[in-house]
N, C-alpha and C positions, 0 to 999 in steps of 0.2 A: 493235851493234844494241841500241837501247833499249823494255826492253819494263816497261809501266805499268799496276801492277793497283791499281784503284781499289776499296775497300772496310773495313770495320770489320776488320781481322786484326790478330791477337797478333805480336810478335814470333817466336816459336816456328813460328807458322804459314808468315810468310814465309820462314823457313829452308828449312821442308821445301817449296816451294813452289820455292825456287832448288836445292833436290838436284835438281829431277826435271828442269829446264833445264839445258844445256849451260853451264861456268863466263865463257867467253868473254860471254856474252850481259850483259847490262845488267838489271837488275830491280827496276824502284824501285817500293815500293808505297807507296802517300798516301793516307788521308782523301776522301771524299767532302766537295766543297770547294774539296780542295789540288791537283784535276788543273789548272784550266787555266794554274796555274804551268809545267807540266812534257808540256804535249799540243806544240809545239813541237816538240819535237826526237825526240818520239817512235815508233817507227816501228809495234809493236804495242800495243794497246791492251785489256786484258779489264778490262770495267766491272762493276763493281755500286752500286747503292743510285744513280744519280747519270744524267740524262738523256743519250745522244749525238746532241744535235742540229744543227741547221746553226751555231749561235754556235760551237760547240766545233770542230766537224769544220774553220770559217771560221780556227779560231787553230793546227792542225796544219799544219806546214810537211814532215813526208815520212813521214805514218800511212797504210799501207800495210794492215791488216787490225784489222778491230773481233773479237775475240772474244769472247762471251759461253759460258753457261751453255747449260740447257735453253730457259730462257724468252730473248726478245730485245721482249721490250716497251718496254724501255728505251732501245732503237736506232731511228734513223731509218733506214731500209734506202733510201731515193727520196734522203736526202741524202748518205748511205753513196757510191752511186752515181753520182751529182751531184760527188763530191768524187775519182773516181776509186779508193774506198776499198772495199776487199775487208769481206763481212761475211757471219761462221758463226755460229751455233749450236752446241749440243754434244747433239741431240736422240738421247736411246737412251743415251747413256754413264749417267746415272745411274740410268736405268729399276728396278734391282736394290734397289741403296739407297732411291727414295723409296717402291716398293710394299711393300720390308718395314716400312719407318716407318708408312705408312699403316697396316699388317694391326697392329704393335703398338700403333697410338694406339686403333685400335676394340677391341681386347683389353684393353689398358689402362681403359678406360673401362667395357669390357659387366663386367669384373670388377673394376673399382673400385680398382685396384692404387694409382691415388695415395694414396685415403686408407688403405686397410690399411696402406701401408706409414708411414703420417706417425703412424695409430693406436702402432703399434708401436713406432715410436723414443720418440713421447712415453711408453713406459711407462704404457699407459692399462691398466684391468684387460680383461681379455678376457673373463671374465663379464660386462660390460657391453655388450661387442658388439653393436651393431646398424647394418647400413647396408642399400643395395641393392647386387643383383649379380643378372647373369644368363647366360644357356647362347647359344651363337650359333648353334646348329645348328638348323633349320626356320627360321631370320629371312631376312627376303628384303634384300639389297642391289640398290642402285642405283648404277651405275657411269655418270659422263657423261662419256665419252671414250677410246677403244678403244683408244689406241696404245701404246705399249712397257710404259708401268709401268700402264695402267687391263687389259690383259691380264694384265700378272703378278697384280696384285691378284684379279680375276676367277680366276685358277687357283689361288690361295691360299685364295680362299673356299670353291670347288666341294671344295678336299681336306675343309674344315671341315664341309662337308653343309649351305652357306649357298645359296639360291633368289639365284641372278643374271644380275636386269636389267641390261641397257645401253642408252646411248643413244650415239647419233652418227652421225651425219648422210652422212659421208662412206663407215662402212662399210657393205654390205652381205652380206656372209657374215663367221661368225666358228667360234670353239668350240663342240660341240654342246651343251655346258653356261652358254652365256649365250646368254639368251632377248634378242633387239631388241626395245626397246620406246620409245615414242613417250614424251618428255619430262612429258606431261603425266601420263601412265599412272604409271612412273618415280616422282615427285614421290608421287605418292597412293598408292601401295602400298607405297613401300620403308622401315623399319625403320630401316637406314644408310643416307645418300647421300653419295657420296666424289665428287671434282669431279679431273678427269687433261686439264683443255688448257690452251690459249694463251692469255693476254691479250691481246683484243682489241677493238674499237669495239664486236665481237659479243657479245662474251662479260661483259664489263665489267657489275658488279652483276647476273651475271645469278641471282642471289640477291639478290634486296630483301622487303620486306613481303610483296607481291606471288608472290614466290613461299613463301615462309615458309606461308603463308594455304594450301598447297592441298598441305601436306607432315602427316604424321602431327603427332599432338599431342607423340608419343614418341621422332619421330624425330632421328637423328643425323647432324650435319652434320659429315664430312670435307674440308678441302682442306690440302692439301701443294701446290698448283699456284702462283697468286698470290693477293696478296690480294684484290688490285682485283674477283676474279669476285666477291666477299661483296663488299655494302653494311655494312660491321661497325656502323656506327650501329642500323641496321634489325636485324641479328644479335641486337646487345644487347640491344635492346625484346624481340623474339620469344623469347632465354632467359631475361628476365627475370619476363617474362609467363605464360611456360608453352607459347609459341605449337609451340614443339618441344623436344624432350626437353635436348638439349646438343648441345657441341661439340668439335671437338678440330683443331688447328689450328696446322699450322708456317708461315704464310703470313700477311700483314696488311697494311692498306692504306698504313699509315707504321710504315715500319720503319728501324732498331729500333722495337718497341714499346714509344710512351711509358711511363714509371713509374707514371703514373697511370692508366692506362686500367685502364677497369670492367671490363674481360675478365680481368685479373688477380686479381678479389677474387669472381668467378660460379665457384660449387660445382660447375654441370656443366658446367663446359670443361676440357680439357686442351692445355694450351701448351706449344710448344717454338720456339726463337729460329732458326725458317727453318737446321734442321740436316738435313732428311731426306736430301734433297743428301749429305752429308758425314759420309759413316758414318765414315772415320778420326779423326774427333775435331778438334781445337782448329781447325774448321772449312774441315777438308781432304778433300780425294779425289784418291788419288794417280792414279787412272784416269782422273779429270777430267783434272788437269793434265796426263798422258802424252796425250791428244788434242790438247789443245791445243800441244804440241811437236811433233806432229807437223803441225800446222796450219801453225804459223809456219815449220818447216820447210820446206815445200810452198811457202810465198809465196815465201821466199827463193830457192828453186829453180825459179821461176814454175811451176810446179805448180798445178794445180783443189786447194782446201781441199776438205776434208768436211763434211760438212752447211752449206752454203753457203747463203746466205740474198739475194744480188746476184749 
């Protein structure tokens, strides 16, 4: 059985990537690019960075299950289906990993940690000091999206003595320490806004200008989700402008992100290369991929997959 993980990994990383699969199994990983050499003859497929549409799913001669990540914006689930093609999700598995990512890029930033610490290696005098920094406790968050990790993030802030909103549409009762509040509400009183859904027709920019224009002048923008819900064009006007305080951001419309992009050289962002995912390092999660073996498992044994999306 041949299984194909499309994506930017290190050597190192598909190693440990084939510890966590059974040795019998086949495991080739390629380049975004270098799949539809190799979608042919293969039977399980987890993509990143790289469309599964009806061209591709059209060149698969016996693909048996798409799996992805948290997000599947990237799959056609109507052509998945059309193609006789099994297709999960991996929704909840890394919920732990990106709400602590999250809680440290806003701590990171209320306390300035990049630059103290870049102060410091440059051996600059510390009678010189001077930056901002501030306290998180009485600041009010806005949380737009309630499920597995905008929860954890929400109970990591209430420990902090942080005021938090939510929004989202589908729930209706929650913790008695996050207040519901209407999007618009949300946007105009919160301090931090962290973004926790899916990419979708819905959601897609749903940060542009437009919204930017009705958020604190001060405020801070989270997303660890995708990048597509930011307009990053409209982003970079609005911190370069002042229209809101900064950013912090493991997500981006094209990614990798370019070498040139102006997010790289703006004083209030913090960046990280879409790792929240992958708290083990050289862009792994050994709990991600033990679902997904039990995924591929399951097809094999015509078994229901978990978090099924078809």
């Amino acid at each position: 059985m041949k299984v194909l993980i499309v994506g930017y990994y290190t050597e190192d990383t598909v190693s440990r990537i084939r510890e966590v699969f059974p040795r019998e199994w086949e495991v080739t990983a390629v380049r975004p690019g270098e799949e539809k050499d190799h979608i042919q003859d293969t039977d399980i497929l987890i993509p990143e960075h790289i469309k599964v549409d009806e061209e591709l799913l059209g060149r698969a001669g016996r693909l048996k299950l798409v799996q992805t990540g948290a997000g599947y914006d990237n799959v056609d689930i109507e052509a998945c289906t059309r193609h006789g093609v099994k297709a999960a999700n991996a929704a909840g598995v890394n919920a732990d990993a990106v709400a602590e990512h999250t809680f440290a890029m806003i701590l990171g930033y209320y306390k300035n940690l990049p630059f103290l610490d870049t102060f410091m290696k440059q051996r600059r005098d510390e009678k010189l000091l001077y930056y901002n920094g501030a306290e998180l406790k009485g600041r009010t968050i806005g949380i737009i999206g309630l499920g597995a990790i905008g929860r954890r993030v929400a109970a990591y802030c209430n420990a902090m003595g942080i005021h938090v909103l939510g929004y989202d549409p589908f729930v209706k009762e929650c913790a008695d320490y996050i207040t519901l509040s209407s999007l618009e509400e949300l946007l105009k009183t919160s301090d931090i806004i962290t973004v926790h859904v899916y990419l979708n027709e819905e959601t897609r920019h749903m940060f542009s200008r437009e919204t930017f224009e009705k958020m604190k002048n001060t405020a801070l923008l989270v997303n660890t989700a995708r990048g597509g819900i930011v307009c990053q064009e409209d982003l970079i006007e609005a911190l370069k402008t002042g229209q809101i305080g900064g950013a912090c951001l493991d997500v981006f419309e094209e990614e990798p992100l370019p070498v040139e992009s102006e997010l790289r050289d703006l004083p209030n962002v913090i960046l990280t290369p879409h790792t929240a995912g992958m708290p083990d390092g050289l862009k792994f999660h050994k709990t991600r991929y033990e679902f997904f073996r039990r995924n591929i498992e399951a097809v094999m044994e015509g078994k229901e997959v978990e978090s099924k999306l078809n």
